[in-house]
C-alpha angles and dihedrals in degrees: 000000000000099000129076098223118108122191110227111185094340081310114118104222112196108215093162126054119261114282105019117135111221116200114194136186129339085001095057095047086041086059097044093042086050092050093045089049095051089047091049096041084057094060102037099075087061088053103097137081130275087306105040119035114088129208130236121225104216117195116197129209083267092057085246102151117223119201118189148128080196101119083201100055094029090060096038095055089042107093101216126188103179095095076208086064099032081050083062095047104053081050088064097044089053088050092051093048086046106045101351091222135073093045092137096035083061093047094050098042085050094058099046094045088060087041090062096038094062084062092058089042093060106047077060103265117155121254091228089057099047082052099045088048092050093048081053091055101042088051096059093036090067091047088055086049096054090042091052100042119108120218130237143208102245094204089052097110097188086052089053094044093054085054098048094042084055089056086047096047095087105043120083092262082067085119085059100035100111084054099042100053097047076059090049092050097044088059097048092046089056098041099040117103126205121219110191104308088323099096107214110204113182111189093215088083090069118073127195118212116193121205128169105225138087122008132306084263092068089064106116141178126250128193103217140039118304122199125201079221145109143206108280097211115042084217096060112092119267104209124036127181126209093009136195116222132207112191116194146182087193124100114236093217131070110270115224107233123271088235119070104259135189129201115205107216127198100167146017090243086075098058097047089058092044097051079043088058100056101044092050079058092053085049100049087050096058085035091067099042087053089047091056087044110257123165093170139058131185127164138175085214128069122284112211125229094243083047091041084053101050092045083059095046087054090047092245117155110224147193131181141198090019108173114266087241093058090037089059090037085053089053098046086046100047111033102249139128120248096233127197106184107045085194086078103037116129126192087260096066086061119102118213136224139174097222133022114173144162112234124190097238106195089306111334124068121232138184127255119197117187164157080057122192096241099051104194089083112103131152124217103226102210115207131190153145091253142013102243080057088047092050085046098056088048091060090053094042087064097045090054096049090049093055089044087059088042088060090049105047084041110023094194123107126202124202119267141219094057105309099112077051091056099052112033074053089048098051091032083065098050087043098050094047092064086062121101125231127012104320102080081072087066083045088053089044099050084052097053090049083056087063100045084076091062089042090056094045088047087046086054097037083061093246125131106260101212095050086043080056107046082050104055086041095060094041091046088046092053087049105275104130087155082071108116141143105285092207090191099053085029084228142111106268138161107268092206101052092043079042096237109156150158128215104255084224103061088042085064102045089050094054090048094045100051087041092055091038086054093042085049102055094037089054086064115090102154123047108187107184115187120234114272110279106244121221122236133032098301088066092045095058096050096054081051099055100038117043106215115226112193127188143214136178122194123181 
């Protein structure tokens, strides 16, 4: 029934307000299945290696064009209105801030293991049991994964670097991957901590730079701070060594009061005192920072011209408006206290580097600081042709550093292109045919939503999937579990010989993340949405009147 009107002894008895719409039973979890697949049929053409995976142009209410294969970015810049589908992508969210990879694997996975639910669901099997089945095979899934994983030597830079190129080969800085992930590496590397034999790596160390000019293999690694700024004064020096470095949250002009003034004035000596006034403040201010011995200066507020002139007189570098996030990476880097009122500031609240220049960066100049104290701060300087590439390259930037840190928190690697898939799927079916009732069918089923993913990198490696299938089946069968979809030679290869390999780490989190996405929404039996809210008075007064009850069930 749609309607939330029930007939009591030939009486209608409204439960719900006027105007909502109530789904219940096989038509809600139809609605909901149906949401989850077109979300996941979206994503699935851009899973796939250098060759196959395709990428999505995303344009959003602005007319800003989005290009990207990234699933994160490519569910994030999609306005969806189905809460099923909204359900999925918050799934994925969760899996990029966790792991940062995978996004569009779980997707996928989540979509086909609904897919095949609703086959179970009409030949009249119970929810609860499809659910429990598929707990039961993601639990053991996870237990094959950890079985089969390698380990790694964590401080083996050339091993983290194959790991992190495979992340990179299906983006568009595939060309530059090679390149892109040793950078990658050799910020880690520099950034990452050990703590006892646990290695700690935190990604705001790292910083990424972007800036349009010359081609994705000009990106290079700084060890230091960089800062898309310039000097504010030209008289001001543009290199300083050793220097001195005040960091502040405090404007260096005088700010106008928040309340309307007004200043009576009778002669132009007044205003003479009173322009005098300000700029003996402004004095007084870059007074200060020379006397505690700053050379540099470098604010997220304003710096005034009067203030600009007498830092150059005094020989002080400044910059000035530098984001919140790099003023709080400058002062982990260099050892200073982010001030707010220069008036208290002592020698000890100033950082310290060897070198801070300004470079000219393509056409724009921007400002280096480095031999930093801390030396664990680095900043990744992306280079490229456009700025869609640029923003690109940022995202796969990202995706490489978080598998890095993956790696480290978890030094095991899995094969790729499908072969992890094939054989968790292989020994989930010889394991869930040992199960008695009906289960073990939601265990089959789990394990035929594993090998979607191989189907799909064989679709968009232009092989004939179920060729490619039948392939990989009857390797994995004779003991090859390395056998997996080679998307460059379009052929069925060994991913550990041709290194291509996946973090442990992000592969379970994939196969936890679709399982609990598809439990969720098949949980759900009863959708209740409320009437459109209606703008103006009209639609006030009716919420007032009528309290609205809603209802949802859930097994």
């Amino acid at each position: 029934m749609s309607s939330g009107t029930q007939q009591k002894g030939g009486v209608p008895v409204m439960v719900l307000k006027e105007g909502s719409q109530r789904t219940t039973g096989a038509d809600a979890r139809r609605s909901n299945i149906m949401a989850a697949k077109v979300i996941a049929e979206i994503l699935s053409t851009s899973l796939g290696g250098p060759r196959g995976g395709m990428d999505k142009m995303l344009i959003d209410a602005f007319g800003d064009v989005t290009i990207t294969g990234d699933g994160a970015a490519i569910l994030k810049e999609m306005e969806v209105q189905h809460p099923a589908a909204k359900l999925l992508i918050e799934v994925a969210k969760a899996q990029d801030a966790e792991v940062g990879d995978g996004t569009t694997t779980a997707v996928v996975l989540a979509g086909r293991l609904l897919e095949l639910s609703e086959e179970l669901l009409d030949e009249g099997i119970h929810p609860t049991i499809i659910i429990d089945g598929y707990k039961k095979a993601m639990d053991y899934a996870i237990q094959v994964a950890n079985e089969i994983a390698k380990p790694i030597n964590a401080e083996d830079k050339n091993q983290l670097a194959l790991v992190a190129m495979n992340s990179l080969s299906s983006k568009i800085v595939a060309e530059a991957r090679d390149y892109l992930a040793k950078i990658a590496v050799d910020a880690s590397a520099i950034a990452v901590e050990k703590v006892g034999d646990k290695y700690n790596l935190d990604l705001d160390w790292i910083k990424i730079e972007k800036k349009k000019g010359q081609s994705l293999f000009e990106t290079q690694l700084v060890q230091g701070i960089v800062l898309d700024k310039e000097v504010v004064h030209p008289g001001m020096p543009k290199r300083v060594v050793n220097a001195k470095i005040a960091v502040l949250d405090a404007p260096l002009e005088i700010e106008k009061p928040e309340w309307t003034t007004k200043i009576s004035v009778s002669s132009p000596q007044q205003i003479k005192a009173f322009l005098e006034e300000e700029s003996n403040i402004l004095k007084s201010y870059v007074d200060k920072l020379a006397e505690i011995g700053a050379n540099v200066v470098i604010t997220q507020k304003g710096i005034d011209e009067v203030a600009q002139h007498y830092l150059a007189k005094k020989g002080i570098m400044a910059v000035r408006r530098v984001k919140r996030s790099d003023i709080e990476k400058l002062a982990k880097a260099t050892g200073a206290k982010i001030v707010t009122s220069i008036k208290d500031m002592r020698p000890e609240d100033l950082g310290t580097a060897g070198l801070v220049e300004e470079r000219k960066v393509g056409e724009e100049k921007m400002v280096f600081v480095e031999q930093c104290p801390n030396p664990r701060a680095v900043t990744i300087l992306l280079r490229g042709a456009a700025d869609r590439i640029l923003d690109e390259a940022e995202r796969s930037m990202q995706d490489a550093l978080h598998v890095i840190r993956d790696l480290y928190r978890e030094p095991k690697i899995v094969p790729g292109g499908g072969a992890f898939e094939m054989e968790i799927a292989r020994r989930l079916r010889e394991w869930g045919r040992k199960l008695p009732g009906k289960e073990q069918l939601a265990v089959l089923k789990f394990a035929e939503a594993l090998e979607h993913i191989p189907t799909i990198l064989a679709l968009t490696a232009g092989l004939d999937p179920v060729d490619a299938i039948a392939e990989l089946r009857r390797r994995h069968d004779a003991g090859e579990f390395d056998a997996g979809v080679d998307v460059l030679s379009g052929k069925i290869a060994n991913m550990t010989k041709i290194n291509v390999v996946d973090p442990l780490l992000v592969k379970t989190h994939v196969i936890r993340s679709a399982a609990e996405a598809a439990i969720m929404i098949l949980r759900i039996d009863d959708i209740v949405a409320a009437a459109q809210t209606k703008t103006g008075g009209a639609g006030k007064s009716k919420t007032e009147s009528g309290g609205e009850e809603s209802e949802s069930k859930s097994e």
